[in-house]
C-alpha positions in Angstrom: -34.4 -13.9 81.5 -33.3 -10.2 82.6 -29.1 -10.2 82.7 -27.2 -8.5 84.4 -23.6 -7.6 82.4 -20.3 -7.7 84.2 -17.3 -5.8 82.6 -13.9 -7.6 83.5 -10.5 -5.8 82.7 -7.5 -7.6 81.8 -4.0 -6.2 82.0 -1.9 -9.1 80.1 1.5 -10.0 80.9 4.0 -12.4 79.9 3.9 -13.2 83.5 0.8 -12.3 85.2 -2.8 -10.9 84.7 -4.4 -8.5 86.1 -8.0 -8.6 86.7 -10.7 -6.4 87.9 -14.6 -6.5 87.3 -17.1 -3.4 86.7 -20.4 -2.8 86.7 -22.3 -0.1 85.3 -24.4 0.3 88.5 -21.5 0.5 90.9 -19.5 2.6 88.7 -16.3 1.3 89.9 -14.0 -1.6 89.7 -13.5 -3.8 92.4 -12.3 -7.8 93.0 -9.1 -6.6 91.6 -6.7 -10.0 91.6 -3.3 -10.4 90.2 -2.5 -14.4 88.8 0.2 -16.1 87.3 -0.6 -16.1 83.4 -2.3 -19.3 83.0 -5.9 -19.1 81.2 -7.1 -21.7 84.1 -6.6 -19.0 86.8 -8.5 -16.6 84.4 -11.7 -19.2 84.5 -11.4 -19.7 88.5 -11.6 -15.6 88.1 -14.7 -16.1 85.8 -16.7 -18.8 88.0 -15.8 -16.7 91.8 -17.5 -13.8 89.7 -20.5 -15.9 89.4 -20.7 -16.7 92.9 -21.0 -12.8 93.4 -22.9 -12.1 90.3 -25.2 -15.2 90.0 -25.5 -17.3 87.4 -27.5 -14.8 84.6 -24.6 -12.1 84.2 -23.3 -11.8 81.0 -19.0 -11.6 81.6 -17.4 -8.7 78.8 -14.2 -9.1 78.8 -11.9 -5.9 77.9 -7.9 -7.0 77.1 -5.2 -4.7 77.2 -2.7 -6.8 75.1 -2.8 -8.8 71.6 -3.1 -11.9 73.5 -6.2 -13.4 71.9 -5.6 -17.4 72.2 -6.8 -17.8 75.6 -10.7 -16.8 74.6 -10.9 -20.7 72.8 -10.4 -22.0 76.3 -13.3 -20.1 77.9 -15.9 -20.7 75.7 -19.4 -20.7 76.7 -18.3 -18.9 80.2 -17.4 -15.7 78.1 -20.9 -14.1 76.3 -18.7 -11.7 74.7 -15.1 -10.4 74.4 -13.6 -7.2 73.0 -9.8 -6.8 72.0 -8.3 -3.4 73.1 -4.2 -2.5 71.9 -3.4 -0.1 74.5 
């Protein structure tokens, strides 16, 4: 199976999140959204990606905050996640 892998951005709020997606092959970000911070909008973020990205992307997940928790939630939709302090 030949994946495809999907970078998504996360600004972390108390708030809100801010989300984006990025591919290498675009070299841009694009389907920026802004949600109320609740991990459930996060996944309705993950699965419209799918519908865009079909069904063998891997989702990487970059986090600007030291918010961790919600990653137990979103297992198996997350491959992969890496925590970044900015």
């Amino acid at each position: 199976m030949n994946y495809n892998t999907v970078y998504v951005g996360m600004d972390v709020h108390k708030e809100s999140f801010s989300l984006c997606a990025y591919t290498i092959e675009a070299e841009k970000a694009s389907h920026y959204q802004r949600t109320e911070a609740d991990y459930k909008k996060v996944l309705n973020y993950l699965e419209f990606l799918r519908t865009i990205y079909g069904d063998d992307v891997i989702l990487s997940i970059l986090v600007y905050t030291f918010f961790t928790r919600m990653f137990d939630f979103m297992l198996p939709l997350v491959v992969k996640y890496s925590i970044v302090a900015a």
